[in-house]
C-alpha positions as CSV (number, residue, x, y, z in Angstrom):
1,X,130.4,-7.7,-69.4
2,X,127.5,-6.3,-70.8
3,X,124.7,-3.9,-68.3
4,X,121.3,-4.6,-69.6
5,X,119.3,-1.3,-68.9
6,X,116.0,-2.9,-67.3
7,X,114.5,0.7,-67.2
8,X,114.3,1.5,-71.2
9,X,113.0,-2.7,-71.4
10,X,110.5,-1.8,-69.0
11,X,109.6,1.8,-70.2
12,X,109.2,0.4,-74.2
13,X,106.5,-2.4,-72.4
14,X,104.5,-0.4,-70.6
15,X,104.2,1.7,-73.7
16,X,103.8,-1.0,-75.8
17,X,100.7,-1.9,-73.3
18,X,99.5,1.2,-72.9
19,X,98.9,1.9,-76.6
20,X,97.1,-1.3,-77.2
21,X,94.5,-0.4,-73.9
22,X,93.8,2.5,-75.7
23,X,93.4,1.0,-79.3
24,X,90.9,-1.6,-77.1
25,X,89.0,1.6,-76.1
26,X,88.9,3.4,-79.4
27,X,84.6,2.9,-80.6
28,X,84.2,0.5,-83.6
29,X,81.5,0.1,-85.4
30,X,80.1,-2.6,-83.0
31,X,80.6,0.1,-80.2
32,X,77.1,1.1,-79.3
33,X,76.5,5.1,-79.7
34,X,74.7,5.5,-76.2
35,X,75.5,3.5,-73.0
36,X,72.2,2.9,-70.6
37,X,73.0,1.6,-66.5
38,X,71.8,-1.6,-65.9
39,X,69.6,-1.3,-63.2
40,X,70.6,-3.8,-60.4
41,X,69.0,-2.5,-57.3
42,X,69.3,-5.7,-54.8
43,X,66.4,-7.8,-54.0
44,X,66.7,-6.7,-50.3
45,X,66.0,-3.2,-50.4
46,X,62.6,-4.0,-52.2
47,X,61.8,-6.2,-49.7
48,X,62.4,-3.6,-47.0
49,X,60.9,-1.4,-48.3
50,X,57.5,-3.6,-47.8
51,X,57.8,-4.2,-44.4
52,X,58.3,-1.5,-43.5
53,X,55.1,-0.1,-45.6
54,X,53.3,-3.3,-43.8
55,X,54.6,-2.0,-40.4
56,X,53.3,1.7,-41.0
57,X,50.4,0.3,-42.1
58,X,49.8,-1.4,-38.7
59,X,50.7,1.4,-36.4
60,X,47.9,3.0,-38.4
61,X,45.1,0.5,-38.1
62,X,46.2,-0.3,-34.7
63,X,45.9,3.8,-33.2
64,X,42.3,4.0,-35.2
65,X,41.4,0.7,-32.9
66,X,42.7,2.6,-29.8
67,X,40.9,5.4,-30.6
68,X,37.9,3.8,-31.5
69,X,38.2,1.7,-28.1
70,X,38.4,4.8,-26.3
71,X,35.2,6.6,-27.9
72,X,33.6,3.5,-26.3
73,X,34.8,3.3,-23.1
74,X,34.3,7.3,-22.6
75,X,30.3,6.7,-23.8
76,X,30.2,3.8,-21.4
77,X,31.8,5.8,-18.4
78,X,28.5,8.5,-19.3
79,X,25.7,5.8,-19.1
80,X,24.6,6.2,-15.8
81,X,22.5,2.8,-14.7
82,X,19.1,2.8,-14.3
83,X,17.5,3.7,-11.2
84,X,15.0,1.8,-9.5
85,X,12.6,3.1,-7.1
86,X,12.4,1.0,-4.0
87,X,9.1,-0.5,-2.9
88,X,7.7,1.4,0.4
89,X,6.8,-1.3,1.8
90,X,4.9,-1.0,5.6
91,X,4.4,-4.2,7.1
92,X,1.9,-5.5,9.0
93,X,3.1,-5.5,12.4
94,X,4.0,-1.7,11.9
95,X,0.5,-0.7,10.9
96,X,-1.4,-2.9,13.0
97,X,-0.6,-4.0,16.5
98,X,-4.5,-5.7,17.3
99,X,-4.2,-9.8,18.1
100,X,-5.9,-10.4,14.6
101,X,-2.6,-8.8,12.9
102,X,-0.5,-11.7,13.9
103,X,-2.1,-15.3,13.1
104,X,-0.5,-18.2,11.8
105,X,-0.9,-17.6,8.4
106,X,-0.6,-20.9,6.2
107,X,1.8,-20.7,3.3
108,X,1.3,-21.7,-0.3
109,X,3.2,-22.8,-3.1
110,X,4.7,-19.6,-4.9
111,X,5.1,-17.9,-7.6
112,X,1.5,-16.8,-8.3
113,X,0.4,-16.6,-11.6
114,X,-2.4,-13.6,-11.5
115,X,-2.4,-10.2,-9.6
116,X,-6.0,-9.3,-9.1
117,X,-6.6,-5.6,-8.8
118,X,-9.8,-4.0,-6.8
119,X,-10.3,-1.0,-5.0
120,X,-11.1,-1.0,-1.7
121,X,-14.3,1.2,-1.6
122,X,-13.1,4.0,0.7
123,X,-11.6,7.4,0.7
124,X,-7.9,7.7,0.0
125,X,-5.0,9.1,1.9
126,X,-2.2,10.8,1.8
127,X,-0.5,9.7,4.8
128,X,1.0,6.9,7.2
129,X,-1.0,7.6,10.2
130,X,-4.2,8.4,8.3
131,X,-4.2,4.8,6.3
132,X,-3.4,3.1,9.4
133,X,-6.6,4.2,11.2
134,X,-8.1,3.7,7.8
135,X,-7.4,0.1,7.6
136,X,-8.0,-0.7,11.3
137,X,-11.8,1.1,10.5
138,X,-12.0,-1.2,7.6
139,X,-10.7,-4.4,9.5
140,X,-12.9,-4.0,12.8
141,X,-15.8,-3.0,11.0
142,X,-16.1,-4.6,7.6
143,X,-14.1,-7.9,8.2
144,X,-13.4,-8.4,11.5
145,X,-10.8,-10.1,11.3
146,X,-7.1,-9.5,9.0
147,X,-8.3,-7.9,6.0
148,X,-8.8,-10.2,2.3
149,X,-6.2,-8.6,0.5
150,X,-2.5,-9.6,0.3
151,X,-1.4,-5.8,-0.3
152,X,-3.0,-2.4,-0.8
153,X,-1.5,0.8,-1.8
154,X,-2.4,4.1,-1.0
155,X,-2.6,7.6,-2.8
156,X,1.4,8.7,-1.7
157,X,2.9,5.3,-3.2
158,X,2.7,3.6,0.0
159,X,2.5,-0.5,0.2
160,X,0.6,-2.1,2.8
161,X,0.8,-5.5,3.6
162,X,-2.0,-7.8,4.2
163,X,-1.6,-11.3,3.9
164,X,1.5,-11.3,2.3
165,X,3.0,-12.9,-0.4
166,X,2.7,-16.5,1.0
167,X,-1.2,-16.8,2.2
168,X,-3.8,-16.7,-0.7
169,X,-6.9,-14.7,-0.3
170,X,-10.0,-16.3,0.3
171,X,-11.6,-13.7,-2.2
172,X,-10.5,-16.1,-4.8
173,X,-10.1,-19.7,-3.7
174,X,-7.9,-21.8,-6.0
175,X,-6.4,-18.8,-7.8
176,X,-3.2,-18.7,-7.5
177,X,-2.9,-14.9,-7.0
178,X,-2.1,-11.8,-5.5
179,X,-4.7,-9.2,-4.4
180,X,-3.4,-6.0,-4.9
181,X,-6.6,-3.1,-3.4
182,X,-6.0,0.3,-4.2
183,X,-7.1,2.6,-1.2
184,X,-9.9,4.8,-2.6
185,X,-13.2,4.5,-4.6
186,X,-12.4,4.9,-8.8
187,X,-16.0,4.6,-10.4
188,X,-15.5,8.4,-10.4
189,X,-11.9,9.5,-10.2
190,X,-8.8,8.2,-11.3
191,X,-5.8,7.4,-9.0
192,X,-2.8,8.9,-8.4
193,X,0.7,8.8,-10.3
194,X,2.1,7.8,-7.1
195,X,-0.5,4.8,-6.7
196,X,0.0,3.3,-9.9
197,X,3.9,4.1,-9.6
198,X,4.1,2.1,-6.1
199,X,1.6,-0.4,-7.8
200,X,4.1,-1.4,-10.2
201,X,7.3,-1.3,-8.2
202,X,4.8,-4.3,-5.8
203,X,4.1,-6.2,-9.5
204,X,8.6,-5.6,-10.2
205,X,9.3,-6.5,-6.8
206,X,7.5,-9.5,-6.9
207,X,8.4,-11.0,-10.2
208,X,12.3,-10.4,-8.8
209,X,12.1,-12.4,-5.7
210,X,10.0,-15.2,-7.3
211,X,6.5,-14.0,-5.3
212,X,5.1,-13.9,-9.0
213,X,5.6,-15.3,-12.3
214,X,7.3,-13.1,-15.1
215,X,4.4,-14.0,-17.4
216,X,1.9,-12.9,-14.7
217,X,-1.2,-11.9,-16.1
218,X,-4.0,-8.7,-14.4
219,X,-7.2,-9.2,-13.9
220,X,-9.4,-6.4,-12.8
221,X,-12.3,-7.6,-10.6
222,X,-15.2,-5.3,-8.5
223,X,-16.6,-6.0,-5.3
224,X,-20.2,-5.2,-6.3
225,X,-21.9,-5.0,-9.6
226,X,-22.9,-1.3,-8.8
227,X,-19.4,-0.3,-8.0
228,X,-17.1,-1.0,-10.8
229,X,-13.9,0.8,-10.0
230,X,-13.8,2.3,-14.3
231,X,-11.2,4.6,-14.0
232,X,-8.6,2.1,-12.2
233,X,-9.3,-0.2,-15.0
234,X,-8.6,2.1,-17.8
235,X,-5.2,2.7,-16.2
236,X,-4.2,-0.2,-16.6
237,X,-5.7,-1.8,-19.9
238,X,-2.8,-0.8,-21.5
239,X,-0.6,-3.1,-19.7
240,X,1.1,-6.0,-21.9
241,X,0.0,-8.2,-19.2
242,X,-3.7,-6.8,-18.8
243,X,-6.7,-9.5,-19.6
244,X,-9.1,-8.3,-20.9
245,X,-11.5,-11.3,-21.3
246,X,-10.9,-12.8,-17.4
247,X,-11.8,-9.3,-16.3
248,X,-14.9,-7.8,-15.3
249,X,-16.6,-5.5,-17.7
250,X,-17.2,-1.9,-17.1
């Protein structure tokens, strides 16, 4: 019976094998001198890589939006809306408490298309009670009866009302048109701030509530050849909405 000794068979093998791996590894002339890594970096990390620059990109854009939103809103928040003065406005029944204050005043169609300024011809004033009596004077001694204009407005930016918006003056028949009469006499003096202010706040009011048309047109007219209230005109002449030609000249 023979033993076979597996360990030497196995030990002469594996240094049989060994010997030829390394001969395999030994450079030939083939072998190149200098061995470069191949670069294969995996298509996904590229493509992460650009989304997330895409994404930094956005939080970028979208904080300069948000700030820029913000700039607006805070210059919004400091524009403070316009103020408009309100029209002081007296009506008839609190000026005038005679009979002749309180007809049955026939309406017509509105908006009008003119306002007609005159002056009235009288001193000014300065205060509620003092036009009052003012207008009564002028009413029972020039007219008689409710006075021909549909508003007049005093030195302190004070509206009167006359006929109204509704009832045409008979100053002008067929003219569809307000009368505005500034209290005072302007062939020598000029009127007040206040006057023209309140003057213009009556034309505003108006146009608002329909009373007049937005296109309206001024005309400046005089009572009397000899009494052309100048200085009333020249205030307004350099309205957008003054006429020059349907005027009267001074």
């Amino acid at each position: 019976m023979v033993e076979i000794q597996l360990n030497s068979l196995y030990s002469h093998g594996s240094t049989h094998n060994s010997f030829r791996a390394d001969e395999d590894l030994r450079p030939t002339e083939a072998t190149p001198l200098v061995r470069f890594p191949e670069s294969n970096q995996p298509t996904w990390r590229v493509r992460s890589r650009f989304a997330f620059g895409v994404l930094i990109g956005m939080l970028i854009l979208g904080s300069l939006i948000g700030i820029y939103l913000l700039y607006l809103q805070s210059r919004a928040d400091n524009i403070l809306p316009p103020v408009e003065t309100p029209l002081l406005l007296v009506s008839r029944e609190q000026w005038c408490d005679l009979p002749v204050c309180r007809p049955a005043l026939a309406e017509t169609n509105m908006p009008a298309r003119y306002v007609v300024v005159i002056q009235t011809g009288t001193t000014t004033c300065n205060d509620v009670f003092v036009c009052t009596e003012l207008l009564k004077n002028m009413q029972q001694e020039k007219y008689g009866e409710l006075l021909p204009y549909n508003f007049m407005v005093s030195s302190n930016g004070m509206t009167f009302e006359g006929l109204g918006w509704a009832t045409p003056s008979p100053m002008y028949p067929g003219l569809s048109a307000i009368v505005v009469a500034f209290i005072g006499n302007f062939t020598k003096e000029i009127p007040s701030t206040s006057q023209l202010e309140e003057a213009f706040n009556l034309f505003d009011f108006s146009t608002t509530y329909g009373h007049l048309n937005r296109d309206f047109t001024i005309i400046g007219k005089s009572t009397s050849p000899d009494n052309v209230p100048i200085y009333l005109f020249d205030s307004l002449q350099n309205l957008t909405q003054w006429d020059r030609v349907l005027s009267d000249d001074y």
